[in-house]
C-alpha positions in Angstrom: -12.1 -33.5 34.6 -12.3 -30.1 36.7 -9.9 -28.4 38.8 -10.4 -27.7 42.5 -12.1 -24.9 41.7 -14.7 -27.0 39.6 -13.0 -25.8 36.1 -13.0 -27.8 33.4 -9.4 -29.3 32.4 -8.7 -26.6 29.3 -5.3 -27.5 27.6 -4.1 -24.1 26.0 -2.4 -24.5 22.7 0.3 -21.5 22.2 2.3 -23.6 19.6 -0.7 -23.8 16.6 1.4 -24.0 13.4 4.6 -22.3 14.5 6.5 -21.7 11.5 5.5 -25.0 9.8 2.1 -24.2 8.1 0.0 -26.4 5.7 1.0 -26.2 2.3 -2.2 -25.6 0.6 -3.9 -23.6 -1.8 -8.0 -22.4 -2.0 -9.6 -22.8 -4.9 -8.2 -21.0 -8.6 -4.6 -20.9 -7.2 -5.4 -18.4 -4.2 -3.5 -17.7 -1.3 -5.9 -15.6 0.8 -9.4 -16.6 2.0 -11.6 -13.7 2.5 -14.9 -14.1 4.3 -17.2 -11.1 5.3 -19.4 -11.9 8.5 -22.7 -10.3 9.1 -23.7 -10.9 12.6 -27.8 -11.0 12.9 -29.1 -9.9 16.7 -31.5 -7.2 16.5 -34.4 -8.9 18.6 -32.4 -11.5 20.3 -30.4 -9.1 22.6 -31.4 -8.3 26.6 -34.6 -6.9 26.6 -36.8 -6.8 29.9 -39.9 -7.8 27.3 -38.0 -11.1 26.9 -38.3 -11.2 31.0 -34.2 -10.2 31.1 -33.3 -8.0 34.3 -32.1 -5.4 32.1 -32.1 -4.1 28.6 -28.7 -4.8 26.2 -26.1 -2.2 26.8 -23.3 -3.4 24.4 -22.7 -2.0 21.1 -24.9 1.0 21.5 -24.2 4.5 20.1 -23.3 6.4 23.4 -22.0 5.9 26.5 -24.2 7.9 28.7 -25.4 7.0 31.6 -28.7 4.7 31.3 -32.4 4.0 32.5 -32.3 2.3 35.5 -32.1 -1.4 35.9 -35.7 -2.8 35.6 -37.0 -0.5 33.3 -37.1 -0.2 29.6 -34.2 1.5 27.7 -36.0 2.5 24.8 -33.6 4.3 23.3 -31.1 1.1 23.3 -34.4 -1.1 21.4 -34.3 1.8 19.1 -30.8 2.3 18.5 -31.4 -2.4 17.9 -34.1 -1.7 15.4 -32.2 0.3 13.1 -30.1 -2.6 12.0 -33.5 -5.0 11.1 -35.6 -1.8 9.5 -32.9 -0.1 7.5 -28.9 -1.2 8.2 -29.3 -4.9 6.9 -31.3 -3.9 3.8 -28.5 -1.5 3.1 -25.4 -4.0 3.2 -27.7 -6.6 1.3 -28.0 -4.5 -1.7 -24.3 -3.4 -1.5 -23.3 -7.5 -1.1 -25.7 -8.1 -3.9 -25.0 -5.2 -6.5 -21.4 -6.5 -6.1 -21.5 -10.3 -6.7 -20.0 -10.7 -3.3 -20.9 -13.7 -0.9 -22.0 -13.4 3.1 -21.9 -15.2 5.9 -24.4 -15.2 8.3 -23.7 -15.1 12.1 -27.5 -15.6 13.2 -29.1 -15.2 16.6 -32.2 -17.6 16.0 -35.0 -15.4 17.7 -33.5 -12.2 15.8 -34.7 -14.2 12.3 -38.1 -15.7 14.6 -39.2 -11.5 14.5 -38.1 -10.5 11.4 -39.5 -13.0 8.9 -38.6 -10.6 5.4 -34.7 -10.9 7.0 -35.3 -14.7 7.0 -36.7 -14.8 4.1 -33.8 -12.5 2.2 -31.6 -15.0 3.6 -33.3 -17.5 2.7 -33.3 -16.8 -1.1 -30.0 -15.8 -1.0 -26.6 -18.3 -1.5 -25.7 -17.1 1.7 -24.5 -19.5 4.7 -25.4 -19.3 7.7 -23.3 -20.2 11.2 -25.7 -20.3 14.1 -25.1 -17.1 16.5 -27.0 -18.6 19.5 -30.8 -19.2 19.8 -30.5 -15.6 21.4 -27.4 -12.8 21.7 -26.6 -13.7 25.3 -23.4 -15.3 26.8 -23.2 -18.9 27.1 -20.9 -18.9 30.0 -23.6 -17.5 32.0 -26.0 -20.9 31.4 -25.4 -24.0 33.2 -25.5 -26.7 31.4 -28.9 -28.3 30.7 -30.0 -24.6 29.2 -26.6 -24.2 27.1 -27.5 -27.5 25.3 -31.4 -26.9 24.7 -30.1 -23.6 23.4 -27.1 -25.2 20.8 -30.4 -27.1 19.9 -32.7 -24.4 19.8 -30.7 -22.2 17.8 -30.2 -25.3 15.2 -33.7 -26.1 14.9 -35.1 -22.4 14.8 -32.6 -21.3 12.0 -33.6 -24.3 9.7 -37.1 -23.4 10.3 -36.8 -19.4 9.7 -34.8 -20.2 6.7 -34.4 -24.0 5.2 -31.2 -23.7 5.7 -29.4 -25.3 8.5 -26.2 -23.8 10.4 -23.0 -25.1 9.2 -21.1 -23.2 12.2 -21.6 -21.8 15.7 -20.0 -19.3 17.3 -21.0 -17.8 21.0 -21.5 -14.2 21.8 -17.8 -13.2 22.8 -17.2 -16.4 24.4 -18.2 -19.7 25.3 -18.3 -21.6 28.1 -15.7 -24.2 28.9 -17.9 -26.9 27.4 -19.9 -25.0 24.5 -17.7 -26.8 21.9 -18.2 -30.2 23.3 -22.0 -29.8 23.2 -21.7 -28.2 19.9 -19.9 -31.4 18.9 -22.2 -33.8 20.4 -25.1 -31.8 18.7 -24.0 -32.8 15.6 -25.8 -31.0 13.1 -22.9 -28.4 12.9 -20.0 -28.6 11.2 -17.6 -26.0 12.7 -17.4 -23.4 15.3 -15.7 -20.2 15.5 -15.2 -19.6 19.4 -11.8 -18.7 18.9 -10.0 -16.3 18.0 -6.0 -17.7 18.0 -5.0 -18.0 14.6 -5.2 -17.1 10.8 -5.9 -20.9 9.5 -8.6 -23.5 10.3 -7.2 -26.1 12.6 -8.1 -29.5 13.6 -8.9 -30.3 17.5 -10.3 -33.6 19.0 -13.8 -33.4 21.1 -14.4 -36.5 23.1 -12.0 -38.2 20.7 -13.7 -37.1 17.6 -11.9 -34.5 14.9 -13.7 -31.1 15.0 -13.1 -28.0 12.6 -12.2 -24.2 14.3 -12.9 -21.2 12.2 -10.9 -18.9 13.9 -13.3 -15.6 14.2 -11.9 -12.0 14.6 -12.6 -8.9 16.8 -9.8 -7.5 15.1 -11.1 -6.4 11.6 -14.6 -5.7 13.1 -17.1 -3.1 12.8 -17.8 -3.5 17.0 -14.4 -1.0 17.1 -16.6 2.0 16.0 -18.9 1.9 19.2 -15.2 0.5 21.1 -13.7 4.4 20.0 -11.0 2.5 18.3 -12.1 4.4 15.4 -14.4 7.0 14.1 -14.3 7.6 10.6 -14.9 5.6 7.6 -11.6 6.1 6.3 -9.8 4.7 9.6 -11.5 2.0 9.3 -11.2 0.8 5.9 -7.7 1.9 5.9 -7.4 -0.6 8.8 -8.9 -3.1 6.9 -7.0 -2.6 4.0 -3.6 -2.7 5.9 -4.8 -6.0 7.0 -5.1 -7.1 3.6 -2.2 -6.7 1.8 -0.1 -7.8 4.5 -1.9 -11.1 4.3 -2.1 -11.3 0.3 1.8 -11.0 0.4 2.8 -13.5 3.2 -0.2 -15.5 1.4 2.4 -16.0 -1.7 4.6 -18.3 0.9 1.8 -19.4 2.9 -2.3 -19.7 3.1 -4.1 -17.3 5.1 -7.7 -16.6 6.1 -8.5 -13.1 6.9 -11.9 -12.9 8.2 -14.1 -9.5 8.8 -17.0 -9.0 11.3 -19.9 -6.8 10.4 -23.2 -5.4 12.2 -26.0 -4.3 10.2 -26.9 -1.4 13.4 -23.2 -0.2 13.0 -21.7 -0.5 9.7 -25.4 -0.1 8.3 -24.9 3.4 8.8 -24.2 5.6 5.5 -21.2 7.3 7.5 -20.0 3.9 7.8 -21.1 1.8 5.2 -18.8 4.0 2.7 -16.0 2.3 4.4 -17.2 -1.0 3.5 -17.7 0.1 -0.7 -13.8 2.2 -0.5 -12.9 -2.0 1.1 -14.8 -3.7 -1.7 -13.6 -1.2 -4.3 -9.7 -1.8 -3.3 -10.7 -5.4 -3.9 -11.5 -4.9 -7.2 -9.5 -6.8 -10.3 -7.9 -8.8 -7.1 -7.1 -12.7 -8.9 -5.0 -13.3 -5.2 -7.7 -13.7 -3.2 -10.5 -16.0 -2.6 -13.6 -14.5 -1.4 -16.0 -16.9 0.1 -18.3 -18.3 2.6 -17.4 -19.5 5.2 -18.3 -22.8 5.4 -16.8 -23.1 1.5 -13.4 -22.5 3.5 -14.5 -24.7 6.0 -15.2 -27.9 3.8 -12.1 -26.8 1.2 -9.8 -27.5 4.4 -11.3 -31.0 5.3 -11.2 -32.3 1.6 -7.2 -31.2 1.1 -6.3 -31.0 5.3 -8.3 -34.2 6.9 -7.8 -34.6 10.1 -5.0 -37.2 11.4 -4.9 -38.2 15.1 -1.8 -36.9 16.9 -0.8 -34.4 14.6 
């Protein structure tokens, strides 16, 4: 159903679970589910090689003014690279050295050119959420090229990796009718376009249950190039605020607390020590589940199923 301005009928939900959440616990007793996201691009983003008007100018490292449209911005493909040739391999041995599990957000043709990323993934126990089939926005594609892409970006990943995408989650935000493609894809078993609450929660899609992973822009790295913050310290002091006020309401009620990384931003050494003084404050932790996401994901369907109405 559309509106008279062709919209698609999009009930808003500002109720969620109120003061009445699930009474559950993750796995070992915890109240707080902890997931760290690293969002793979570099390759997939606007580039005029790819036949794109212009090249990507989000997340970059300045705000000056830029080449003109139409012509290469090499210095934006550059700033991209960093996170493929150096960034990535940095926060892999970090998540490795520590034990610690990743997610993968992953843009399909960023793991197509970098086959040693693949193949780290790969070998890893990593999961991986499908990030598009490239790092555009959906709501810009009608809707024939939205759903080869939601395919695309299924069958590419499981190709580059033999591993298939549990999740999907656009690039900022989806159109009004990425999640019912997504659903009627059925390869995936959650997405993450949205970003309304601390919990999982159940919605129908052409009458059929279907899991949201709330996301975050919130606790994410994207606020260093945003000049939300600058130093390492802000933003692992932000992070850990975040934290402990979810591990203490987590003793009355479950919470998820999700954080969003880029290997071409926090893959920085000025940055990446804010990630190691985060890790280190979760040291000795025994209140807090850290996790994939699709372990949270599949944790919440076996002790929250889905019931119709509810």
């Amino acid at each position: 159903m559309t509106d008279a301005k062709g919209h698609m009928a999009h009930e808003r939900d500002f109720l969620g679970y109120g003061a009445a959440p699930p009474k559950l616990r993750w796995p070992n007793g915890a109240g707080l589910a902890l997931n760290f996201v690293l969002n793979v691009e570099e390759g997939s983003e606007y580039s005029i090689g790819d036949g794109d008007p212009a090249s990507e100018s989000a997340l970059l490292e300045v705000r000056a003014t830029r080449v003109p449209e139409g012509d290469r911005d090499l210095a934006a493909e550059s700033m991209y690279e960093y996170g493929h040739r150096v960034g990535i391999w940095r926060i892999f041995d970090l998540f490795r050295s520590r034990g610690v599990p990743l997610t993968i957000f992953a843009s399909a043709v960023a793991l197509e050119r970098c086959a040693p990323v693949a193949q780290a993934i790969a070998e890893s126990e990593w999961d991986i959420c499908a990030h598009g089939w490239r790092w555009i926005e959906h709501y810009k594609l009608d809707p024939e090229t939205e759903t080869d892409h939601i395919a695309k970006a299924h069958a590419s990943i499981l190709a580059s990796t033999g591993k298939a995408p549990q999740g999907w989650y656009c690039r900022y935000a989806p159109s009004e009718r990425t999640r019912e493609l997504v659903a009627g894809h059925g390869g995936y078993l959650y997405d993450s376009d949205a970003y309304n609450d601390d919990l999982p929660y159940w919605t129908e899609v052409a009458g059929k249950a279907h899991l949201v992973m709330p996301y975050t822009m919130v606790n994410n790295d994207a606020k260093f190039l945003a000049g939300d913050v600058f130093s390492s310290k802000d933003f692992s002091d932000f992070l850990i605020d975040g934290f402990e006020v979810l591990a203490a309401e987590a003793d009355r009620v479950p919470r998820m607390m999700s954080i969003g990384l880029h290997s071409r931003i926090i893959g920085h050494p000025g940055r990446v020590a804010a990630l190691v003084r985060f890790l280190d404050h979760l040291k000795d932790r025994d209140d807090v589940w850290i996790c994939r996401r699709e372990d949270i994901a599949r944790h919440w369907m076996a002790e929250q199923p889905f019931r119709a109405g509810a």
